[in-house]
C-alpha positions as CSV (number, residue, x, y, z in Angstrom):
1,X,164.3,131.6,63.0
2,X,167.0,130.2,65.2
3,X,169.0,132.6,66.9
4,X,171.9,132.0,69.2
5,X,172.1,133.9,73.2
6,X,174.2,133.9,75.5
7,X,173.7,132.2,78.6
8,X,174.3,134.3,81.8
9,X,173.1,131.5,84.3
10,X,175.2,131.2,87.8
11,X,178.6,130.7,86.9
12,X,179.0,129.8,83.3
13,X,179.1,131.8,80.4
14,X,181.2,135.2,79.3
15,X,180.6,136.5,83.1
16,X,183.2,134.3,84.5
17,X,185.8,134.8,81.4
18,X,185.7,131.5,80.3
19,X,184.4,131.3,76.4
20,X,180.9,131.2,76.5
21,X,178.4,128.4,74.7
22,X,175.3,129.4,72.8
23,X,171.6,127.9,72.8
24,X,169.4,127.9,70.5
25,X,166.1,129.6,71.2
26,X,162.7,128.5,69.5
27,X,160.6,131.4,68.7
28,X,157.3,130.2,67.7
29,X,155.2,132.5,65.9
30,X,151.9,132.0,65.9
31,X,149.6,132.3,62.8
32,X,146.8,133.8,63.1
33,X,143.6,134.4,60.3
34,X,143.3,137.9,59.0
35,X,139.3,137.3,58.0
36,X,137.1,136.4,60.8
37,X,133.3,135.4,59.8
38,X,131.1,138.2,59.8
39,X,127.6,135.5,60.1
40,X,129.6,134.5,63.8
41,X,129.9,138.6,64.9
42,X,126.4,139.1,63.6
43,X,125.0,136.4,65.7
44,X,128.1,136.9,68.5
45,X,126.7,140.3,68.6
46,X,122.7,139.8,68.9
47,X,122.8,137.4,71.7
48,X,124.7,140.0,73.8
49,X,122.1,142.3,73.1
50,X,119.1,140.4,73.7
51,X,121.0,139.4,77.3
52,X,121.5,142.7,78.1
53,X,117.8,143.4,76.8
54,X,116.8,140.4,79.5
55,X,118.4,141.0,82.4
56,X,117.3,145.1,81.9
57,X,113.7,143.5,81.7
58,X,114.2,141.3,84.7
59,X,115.3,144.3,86.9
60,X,112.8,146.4,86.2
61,X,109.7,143.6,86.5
62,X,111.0,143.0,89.5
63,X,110.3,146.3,90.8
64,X,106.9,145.8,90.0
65,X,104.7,144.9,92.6
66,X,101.3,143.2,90.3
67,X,99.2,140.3,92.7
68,X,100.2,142.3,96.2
69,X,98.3,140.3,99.3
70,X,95.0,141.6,99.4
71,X,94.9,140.3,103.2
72,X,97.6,143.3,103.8
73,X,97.3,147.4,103.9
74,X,93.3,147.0,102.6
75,X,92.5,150.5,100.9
76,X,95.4,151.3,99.9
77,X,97.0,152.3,96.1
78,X,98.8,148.9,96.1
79,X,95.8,147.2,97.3
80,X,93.6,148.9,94.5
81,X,97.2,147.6,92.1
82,X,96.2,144.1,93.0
83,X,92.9,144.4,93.1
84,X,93.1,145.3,89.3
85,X,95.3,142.4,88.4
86,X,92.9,140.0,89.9
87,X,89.9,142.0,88.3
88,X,91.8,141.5,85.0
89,X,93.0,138.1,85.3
90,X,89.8,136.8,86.1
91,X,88.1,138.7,82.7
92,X,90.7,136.5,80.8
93,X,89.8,133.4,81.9
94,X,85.9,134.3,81.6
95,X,86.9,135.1,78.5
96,X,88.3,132.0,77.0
97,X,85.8,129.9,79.5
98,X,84.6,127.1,77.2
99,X,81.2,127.0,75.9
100,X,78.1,125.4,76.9
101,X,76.7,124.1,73.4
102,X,76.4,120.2,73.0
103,X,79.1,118.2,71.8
104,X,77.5,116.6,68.6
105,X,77.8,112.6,69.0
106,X,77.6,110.0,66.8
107,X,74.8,109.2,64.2
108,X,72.5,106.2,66.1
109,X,73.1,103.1,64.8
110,X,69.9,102.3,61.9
111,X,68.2,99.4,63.8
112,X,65.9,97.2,62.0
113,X,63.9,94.0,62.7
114,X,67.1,92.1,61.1
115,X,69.8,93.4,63.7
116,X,66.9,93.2,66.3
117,X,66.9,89.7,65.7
118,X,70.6,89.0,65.8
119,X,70.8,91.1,69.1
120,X,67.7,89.3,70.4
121,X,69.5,86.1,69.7
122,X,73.2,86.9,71.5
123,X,71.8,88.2,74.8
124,X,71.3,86.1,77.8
125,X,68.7,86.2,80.2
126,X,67.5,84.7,83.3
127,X,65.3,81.9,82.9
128,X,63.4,82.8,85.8
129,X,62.4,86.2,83.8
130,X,60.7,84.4,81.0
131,X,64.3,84.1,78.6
132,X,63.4,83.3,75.0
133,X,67.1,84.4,74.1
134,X,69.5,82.1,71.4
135,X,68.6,80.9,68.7
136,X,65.6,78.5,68.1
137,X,64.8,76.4,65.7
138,X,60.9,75.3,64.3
139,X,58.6,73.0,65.9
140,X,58.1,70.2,64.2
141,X,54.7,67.7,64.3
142,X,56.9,66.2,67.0
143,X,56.8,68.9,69.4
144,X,53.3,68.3,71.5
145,X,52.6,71.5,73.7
146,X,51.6,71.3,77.4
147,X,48.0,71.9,78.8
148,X,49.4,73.8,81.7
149,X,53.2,74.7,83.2
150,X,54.0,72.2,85.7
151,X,54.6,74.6,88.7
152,X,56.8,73.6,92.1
153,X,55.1,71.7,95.1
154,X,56.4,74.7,97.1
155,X,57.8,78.2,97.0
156,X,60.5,78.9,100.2
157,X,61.2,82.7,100.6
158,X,62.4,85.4,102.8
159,X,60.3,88.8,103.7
160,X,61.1,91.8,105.1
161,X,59.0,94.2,107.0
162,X,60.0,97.7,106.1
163,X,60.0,101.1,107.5
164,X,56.6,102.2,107.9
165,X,54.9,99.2,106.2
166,X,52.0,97.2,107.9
167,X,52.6,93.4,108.6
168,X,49.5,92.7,106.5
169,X,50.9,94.6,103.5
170,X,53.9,92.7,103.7
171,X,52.5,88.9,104.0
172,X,50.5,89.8,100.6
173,X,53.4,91.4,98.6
174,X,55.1,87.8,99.4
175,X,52.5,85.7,97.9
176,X,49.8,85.5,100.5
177,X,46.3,85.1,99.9
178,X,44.3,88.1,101.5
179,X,42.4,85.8,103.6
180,X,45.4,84.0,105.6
181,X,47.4,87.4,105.8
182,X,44.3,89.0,107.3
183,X,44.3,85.5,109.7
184,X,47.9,85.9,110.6
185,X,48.0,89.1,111.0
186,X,45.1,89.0,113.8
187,X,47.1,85.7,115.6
188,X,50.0,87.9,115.6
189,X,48.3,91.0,116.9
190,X,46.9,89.2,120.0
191,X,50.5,87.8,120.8
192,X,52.8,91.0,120.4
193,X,51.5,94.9,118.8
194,X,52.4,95.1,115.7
195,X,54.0,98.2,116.2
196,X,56.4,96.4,118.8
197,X,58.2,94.4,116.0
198,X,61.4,96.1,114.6
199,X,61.6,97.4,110.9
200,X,64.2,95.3,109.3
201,X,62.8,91.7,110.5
202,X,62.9,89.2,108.2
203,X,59.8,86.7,108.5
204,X,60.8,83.3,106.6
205,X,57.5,82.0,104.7
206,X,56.8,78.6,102.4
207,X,53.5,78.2,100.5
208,X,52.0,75.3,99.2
209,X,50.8,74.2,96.2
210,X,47.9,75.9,94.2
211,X,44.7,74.8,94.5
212,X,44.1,75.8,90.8
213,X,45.9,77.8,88.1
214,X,44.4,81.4,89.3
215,X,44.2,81.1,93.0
216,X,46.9,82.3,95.4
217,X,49.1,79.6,97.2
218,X,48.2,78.7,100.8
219,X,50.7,79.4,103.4
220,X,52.3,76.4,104.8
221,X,54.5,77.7,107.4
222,X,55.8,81.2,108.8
223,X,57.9,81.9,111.5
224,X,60.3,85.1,112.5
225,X,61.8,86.6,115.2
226,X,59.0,89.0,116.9
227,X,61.1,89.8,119.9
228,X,64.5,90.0,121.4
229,X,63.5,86.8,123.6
230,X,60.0,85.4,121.4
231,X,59.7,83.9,118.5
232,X,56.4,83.3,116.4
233,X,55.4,80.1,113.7
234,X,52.5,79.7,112.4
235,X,51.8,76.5,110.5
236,X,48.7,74.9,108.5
237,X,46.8,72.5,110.4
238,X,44.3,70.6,108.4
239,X,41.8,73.4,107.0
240,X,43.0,76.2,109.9
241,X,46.5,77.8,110.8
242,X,48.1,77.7,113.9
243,X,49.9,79.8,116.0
244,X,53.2,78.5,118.2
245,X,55.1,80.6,120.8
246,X,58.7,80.2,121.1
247,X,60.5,81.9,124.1
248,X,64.0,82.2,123.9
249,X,66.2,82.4,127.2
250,X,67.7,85.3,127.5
251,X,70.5,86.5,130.5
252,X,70.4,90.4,131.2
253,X,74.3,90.2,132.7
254,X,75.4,93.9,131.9
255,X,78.5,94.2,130.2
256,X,81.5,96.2,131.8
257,X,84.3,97.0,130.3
258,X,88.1,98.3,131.6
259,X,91.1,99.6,130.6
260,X,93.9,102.3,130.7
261,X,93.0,105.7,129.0
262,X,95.8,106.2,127.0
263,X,96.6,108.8,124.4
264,X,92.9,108.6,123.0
265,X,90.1,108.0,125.3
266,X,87.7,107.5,122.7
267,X,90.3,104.9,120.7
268,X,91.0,102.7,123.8
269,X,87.2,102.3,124.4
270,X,86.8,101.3,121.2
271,X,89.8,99.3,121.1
272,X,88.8,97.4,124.5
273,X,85.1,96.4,122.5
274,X,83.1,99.2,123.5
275,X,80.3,100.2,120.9
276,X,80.3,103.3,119.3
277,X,76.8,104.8,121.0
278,X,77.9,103.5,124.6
279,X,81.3,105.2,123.8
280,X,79.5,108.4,122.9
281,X,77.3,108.1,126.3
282,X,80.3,107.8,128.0
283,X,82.1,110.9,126.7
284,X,79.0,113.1,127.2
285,X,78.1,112.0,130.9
286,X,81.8,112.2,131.9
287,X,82.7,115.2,129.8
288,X,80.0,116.9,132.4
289,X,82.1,116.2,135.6
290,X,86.1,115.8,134.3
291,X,88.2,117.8,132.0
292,X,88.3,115.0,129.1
293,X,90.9,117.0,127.1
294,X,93.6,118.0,130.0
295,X,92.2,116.1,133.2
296,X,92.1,112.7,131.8
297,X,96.0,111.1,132.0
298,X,97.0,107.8,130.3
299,X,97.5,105.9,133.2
300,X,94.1,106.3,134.1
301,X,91.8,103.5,134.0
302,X,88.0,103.8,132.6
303,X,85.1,102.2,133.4
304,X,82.0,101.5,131.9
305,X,78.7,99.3,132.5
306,X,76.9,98.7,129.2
307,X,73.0,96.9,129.5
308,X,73.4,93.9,127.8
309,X,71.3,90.9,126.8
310,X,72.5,87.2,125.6
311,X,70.0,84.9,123.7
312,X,69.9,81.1,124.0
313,X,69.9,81.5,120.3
314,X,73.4,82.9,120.1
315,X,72.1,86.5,119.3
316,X,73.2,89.5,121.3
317,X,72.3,92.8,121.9
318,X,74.1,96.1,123.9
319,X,72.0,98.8,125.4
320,X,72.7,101.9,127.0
321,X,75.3,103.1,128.9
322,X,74.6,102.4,133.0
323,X,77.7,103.2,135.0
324,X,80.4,106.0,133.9
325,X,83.6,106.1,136.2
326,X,87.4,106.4,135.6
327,X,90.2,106.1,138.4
328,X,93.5,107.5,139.2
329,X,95.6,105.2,140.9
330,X,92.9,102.8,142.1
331,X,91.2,105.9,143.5
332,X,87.5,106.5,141.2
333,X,87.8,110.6,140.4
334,X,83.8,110.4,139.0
335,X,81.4,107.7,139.4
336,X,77.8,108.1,137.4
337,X,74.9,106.2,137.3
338,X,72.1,106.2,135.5
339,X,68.8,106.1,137.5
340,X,65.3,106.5,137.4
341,X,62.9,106.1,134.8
342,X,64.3,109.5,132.7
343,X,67.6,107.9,132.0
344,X,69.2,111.0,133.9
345,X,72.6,110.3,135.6
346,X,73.8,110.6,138.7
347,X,77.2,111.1,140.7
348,X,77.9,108.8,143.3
349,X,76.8,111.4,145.8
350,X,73.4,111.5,144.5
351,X,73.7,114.7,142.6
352,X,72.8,114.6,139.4
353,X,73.5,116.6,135.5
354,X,72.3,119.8,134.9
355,X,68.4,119.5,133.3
356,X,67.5,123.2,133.1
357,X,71.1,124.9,131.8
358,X,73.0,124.0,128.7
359,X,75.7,121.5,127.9
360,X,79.3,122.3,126.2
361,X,78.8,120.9,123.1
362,X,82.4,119.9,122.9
363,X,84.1,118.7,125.7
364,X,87.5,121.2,125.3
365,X,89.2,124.5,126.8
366,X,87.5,127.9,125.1
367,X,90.5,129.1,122.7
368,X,89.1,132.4,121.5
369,X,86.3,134.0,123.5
370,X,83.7,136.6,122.1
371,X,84.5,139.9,121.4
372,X,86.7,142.0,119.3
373,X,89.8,140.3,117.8
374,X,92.2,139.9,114.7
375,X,90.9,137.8,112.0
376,X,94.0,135.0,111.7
377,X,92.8,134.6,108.4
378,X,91.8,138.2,106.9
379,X,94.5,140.2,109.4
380,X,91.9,143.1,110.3
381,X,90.0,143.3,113.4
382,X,86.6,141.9,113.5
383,X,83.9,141.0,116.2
384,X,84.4,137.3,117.1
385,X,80.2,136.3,117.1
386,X,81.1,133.2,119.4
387,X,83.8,131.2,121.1
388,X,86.2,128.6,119.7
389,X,86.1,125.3,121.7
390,X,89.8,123.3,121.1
391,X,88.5,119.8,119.9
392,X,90.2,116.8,117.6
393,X,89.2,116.3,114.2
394,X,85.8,114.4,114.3
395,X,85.1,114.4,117.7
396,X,81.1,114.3,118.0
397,X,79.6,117.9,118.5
398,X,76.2,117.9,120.5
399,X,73.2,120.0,120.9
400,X,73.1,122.4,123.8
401,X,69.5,121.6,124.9
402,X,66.6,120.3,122.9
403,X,65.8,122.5,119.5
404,X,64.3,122.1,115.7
405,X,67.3,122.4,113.3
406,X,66.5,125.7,111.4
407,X,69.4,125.4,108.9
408,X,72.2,122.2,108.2
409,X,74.7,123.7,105.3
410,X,77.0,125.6,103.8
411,X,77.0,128.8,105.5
412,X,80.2,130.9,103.8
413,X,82.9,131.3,106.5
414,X,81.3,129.3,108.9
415,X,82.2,126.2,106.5
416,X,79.5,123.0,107.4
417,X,77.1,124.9,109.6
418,X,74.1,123.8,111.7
419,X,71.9,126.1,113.6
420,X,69.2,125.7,116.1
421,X,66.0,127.7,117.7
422,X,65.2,126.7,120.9
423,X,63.1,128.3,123.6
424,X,62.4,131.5,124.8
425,X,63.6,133.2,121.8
426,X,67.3,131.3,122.1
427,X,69.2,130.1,119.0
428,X,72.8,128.1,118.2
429,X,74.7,127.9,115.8
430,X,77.8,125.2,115.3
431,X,80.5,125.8,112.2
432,X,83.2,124.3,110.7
433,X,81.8,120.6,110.9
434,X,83.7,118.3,109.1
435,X,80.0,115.9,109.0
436,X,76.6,117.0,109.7
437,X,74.5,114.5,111.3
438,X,70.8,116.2,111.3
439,X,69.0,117.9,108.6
440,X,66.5,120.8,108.6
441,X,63.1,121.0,109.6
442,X,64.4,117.8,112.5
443,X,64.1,118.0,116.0
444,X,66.9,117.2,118.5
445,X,67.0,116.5,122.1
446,X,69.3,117.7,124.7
447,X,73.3,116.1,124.4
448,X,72.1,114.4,120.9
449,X,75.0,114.1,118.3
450,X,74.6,116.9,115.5
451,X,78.2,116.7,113.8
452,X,81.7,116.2,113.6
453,X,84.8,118.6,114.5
454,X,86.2,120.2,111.4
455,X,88.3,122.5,109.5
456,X,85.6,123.9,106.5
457,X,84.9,127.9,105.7
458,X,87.7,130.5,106.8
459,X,89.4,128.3,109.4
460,X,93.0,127.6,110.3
461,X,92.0,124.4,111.8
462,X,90.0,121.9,113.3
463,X,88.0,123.7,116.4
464,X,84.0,124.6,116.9
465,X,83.3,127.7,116.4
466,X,80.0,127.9,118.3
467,X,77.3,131.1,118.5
468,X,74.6,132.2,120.7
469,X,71.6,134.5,119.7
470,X,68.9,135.8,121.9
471,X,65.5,137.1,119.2
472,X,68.5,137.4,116.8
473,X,71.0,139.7,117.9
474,X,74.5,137.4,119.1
475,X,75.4,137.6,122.5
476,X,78.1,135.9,124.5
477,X,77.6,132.4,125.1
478,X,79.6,132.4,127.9
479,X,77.0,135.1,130.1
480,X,74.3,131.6,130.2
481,X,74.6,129.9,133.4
482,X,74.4,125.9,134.0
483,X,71.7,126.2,136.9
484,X,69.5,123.2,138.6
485,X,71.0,119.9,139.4
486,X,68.8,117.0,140.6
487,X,69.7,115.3,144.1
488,X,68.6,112.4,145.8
489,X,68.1,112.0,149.4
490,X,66.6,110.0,151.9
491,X,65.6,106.2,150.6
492,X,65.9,107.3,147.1
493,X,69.7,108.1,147.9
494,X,69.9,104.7,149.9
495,X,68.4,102.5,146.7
496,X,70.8,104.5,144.8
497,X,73.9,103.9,146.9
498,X,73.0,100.1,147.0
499,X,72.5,99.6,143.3
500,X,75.3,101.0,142.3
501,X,77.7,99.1,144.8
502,X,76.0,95.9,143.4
503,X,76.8,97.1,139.6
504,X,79.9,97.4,140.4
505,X,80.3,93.9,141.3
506,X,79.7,93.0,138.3
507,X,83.0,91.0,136.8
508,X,84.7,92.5,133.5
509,X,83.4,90.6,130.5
510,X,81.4,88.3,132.1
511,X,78.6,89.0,130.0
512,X,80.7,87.9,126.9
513,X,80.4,84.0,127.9
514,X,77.9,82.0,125.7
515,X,75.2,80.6,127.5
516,X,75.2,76.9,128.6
517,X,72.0,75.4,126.9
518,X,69.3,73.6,129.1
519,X,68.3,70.4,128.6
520,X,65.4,71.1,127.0
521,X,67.1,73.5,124.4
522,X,69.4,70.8,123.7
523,X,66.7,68.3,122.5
524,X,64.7,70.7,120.6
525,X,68.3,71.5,118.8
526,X,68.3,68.0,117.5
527,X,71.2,65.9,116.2
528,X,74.1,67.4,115.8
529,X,75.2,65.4,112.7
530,X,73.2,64.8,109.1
531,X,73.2,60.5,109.9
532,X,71.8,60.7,113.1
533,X,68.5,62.7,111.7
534,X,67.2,59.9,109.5
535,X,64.4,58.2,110.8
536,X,65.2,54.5,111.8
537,X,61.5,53.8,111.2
């Protein structure tokens, strides 16, 4: 095992004649097992197979072209390939689509008089509804019952006159008797028409006491809000009822708002106070006269006049829109007014919107005119039936001219679609809404809001896709002109000019001040703390 060698390193050893040394050298033999497990081969073996099985398998599914693009090479053998996967796939999942037959519930619950009883007993109701819930005990011969219910000296409650009800109708569903309601109504009818008084108001009533168990109550007092600046009571005044006007002072100062333009027109407006339907007025007029989408900068500066009315009461109302301008560098780029007893606007000049032609419906650039084009989506060429307008996400889309909404719905590709007819044989039609805002069988007038900007149907994303017909064959929407303006001239044009430069005198939010009450309004407010009402008498 040991074995001595010589050592022939540099110098020492036999090779320099002096007597050599010897080493010993460890040889390490190693032992090794003559029987190897044949379970370890076996399973050693099998895995390398199934591997080699695997990756053979991989190669060759991946050569295998089974759910190609149907968008791509339409008609084709590998088209007709993938055609018949999806054709197969969706058999298998009709196939193991879950049934329709009712689920079988639970037996219902045997309920006698007994369990009646106990239930009866555990529930709670209103006492006002006539609750006999809980438990009770027997009367005894101490228990005397009561002639008659002792009833409440009198009944204060709130009524509202709803859409398409009569004022009448409404005074007896609160508790009226058909005699004073008839009365009322008549007193009212010679103060304001019925038909003037908003749906919605609430008419505050309190009846007296019966004058026997089956008669109505008698109306003590009633009083609402019949106008904007009137109010109406009527009170009992010995056998008769009386009828008191109330006017309320009212200031008209309109309301005008400014403000830089910013990234989002419609956002600052909002943002500065505007409402929402004077915003839209706004947009609309002005979209008319300036590019809103790439001629209106952020350092621009809108402005708007806005009727609006201030009661004595507190309450306060906005109108329509007035005055329309916005201003580059202190310099106004569009000024409109609205004038004359149409509500039509008007530029500064005196010339006013189109009446006869159509309106944009969105105020963007065109993106994809009519004609013959690619599909983005399906990747063939197909007839474009319209023109794409660029437009935000749920910016308001508007009727062209007045029509009668034919169809408001899904409509396939066209996503949320809404199509008018309108004269002389003309029809529109406005897809990929986001929100519809009329239904069929309505009628809508010129520049009236009929949806939102959106992305539904075969779209890549949010844009109008809008269509013209002519006795229902398309046509291009661009071949209609926008013909006829109005003008003023002559004193028309001088009244104009004039009323205009004293709107725009006007201070910015001056209309937002509460009103100073008169000295009358201030006695008939009363005392201002609870003490000071008693009566020192």
């Amino acid at each position: 095992m040991f074995k001595p060698r010589e050592i022939e390193a540099s110098g020492q050893g036999p090779a320099n004649g002096a007597p050599g040394w010897s080493a010993a050298a460890l040889t390490h033999v190693p032992i090794e097992c003559t029987s190897k497990p044949k379970a370890a081969d076996l399973v050693r073996t099998l895995v390398e197979k199934w591997d080699a099985w695997r990756w053979q398998a991989e190669e060759r599914l991946a050569g295998v072209d089974l759910a190609p693009d149907l968008a791509h090479a339409i008609g084709s053998r590998r088209w007709f390939r993938g055609l018949g996967t999806f054709v197969g796939l969706s058999a298998v999942s009709l196939a193991f689509w879950p049934g329709f037959a009712p689920l079988e519930a639970a037996p219902a619950t045997r309920v006698d008089d007994e369990v009646r009883d106990e239930f009866r007993s555990q529930m709670i109701m209103p006492l006002a509804l006539g609750a006999d819930s809980g438990r009770h005990m027997g009367a005894t011969r101490a228990v005397v019952p009561l002639r008659a219910a002792p009833e409440r000296p009198t009944i204060s409650l709130t009524a509202t006159l709803a859409q398409g009800d009569s004022f009448g109708r409404m005074l007896q569903r609160a508790g009226i008797g058909e005699g004073d309601a008839a009365r009322i109504e008549a007193m009212v009818a010679q103060t304001v028409p019925l038909g003037q008084i908003a749906p919605g108001t609430q008419v505050d009533i309190t009846l007296g006491r019966r004058p026997a168990a089956d008669a109505p109550r008698p109306l003590d007092s009633l009083s609402f809000r019949a106008r904007f600046d009137l109010a109406l009571e009527v009170e009992r005044q010995g056998s008769g009822l009386v009828l008191e006007r109330k006017p309320i002072r009212v200031d008209s100062t309109p309301l005008r708002i400014r403000g830089l333009a910013g990234i989002s027109l419609y956002r600052s407006m909002r943002a500065a106070g505007a409402p929402a339907s004077a915003v839209q007025q706004y947009l609309r007029e002005l979209g008319s006269q300036v590019d809103l989408e790439d001629g209106v900068r952020p350092t621009d500066t809108f402005d708007m006049i806005v009727s609006y009315r201030r009661a004595a009461t507190g309450e306060r109302k906005a109108g329509d829109l007035l005055y329309a301008g916005i201003e580059r560098g202190g310099k106004p780029r569009a000024q409109l007014m609205r004038w004359g007893t149409s509500g039509q606007f008007f530029e500064a000049s005196g010339v006013g919107e189109q009446r006869a032609g159509l309106l944009q419906p969105v105020p963007g650039r065109i993106t994809s005119s009519f004609g013959m084009r690619r599909h983005p989506i399906l990747g063939y060429l197909r007839r474009h039936a319209g023109m794409d307008f660029h437009a935000a996400y749920g910016q308001p889309i508007v009727a062209v001219t007045d029509g009668y909404v034919t169809s408001a719905g899904r409509a396939g590709g066209c996503g949320n679609a809404v199509k008018l007819n309108h004269a002389g044989g003309i029809a529109t039609r406005y897809c990929h809404m986001s929100r519809m805002a009329v239904s069929a069988g309505q009628n809508v007038r010129r520049g009236q809001v009929i949806g939102y900007v959106g992305s539904t149907g075969l779209s890549t994303g949010p844009h109008l896709h809008y269509e013209m017909y002519r006795n229902g064959q398309a046509i291009n929407p661009a071949s209609v002109a926008f013909v006829t303006r109005a003008l003023l001239a002559g004193e028309n044009l001088a009244r104009f000019r004039g009323v205009l430069a004293q709107l725009k005198t006007v201070p910015v939010g001056a209309a937002l001040a509460d009103i100073v009450p008169s000295p009358q309004e201030e006695r008939a407010a009363g005392p201002a703390r609870e003490i000071d009402r008693i009566d020192p008498r």
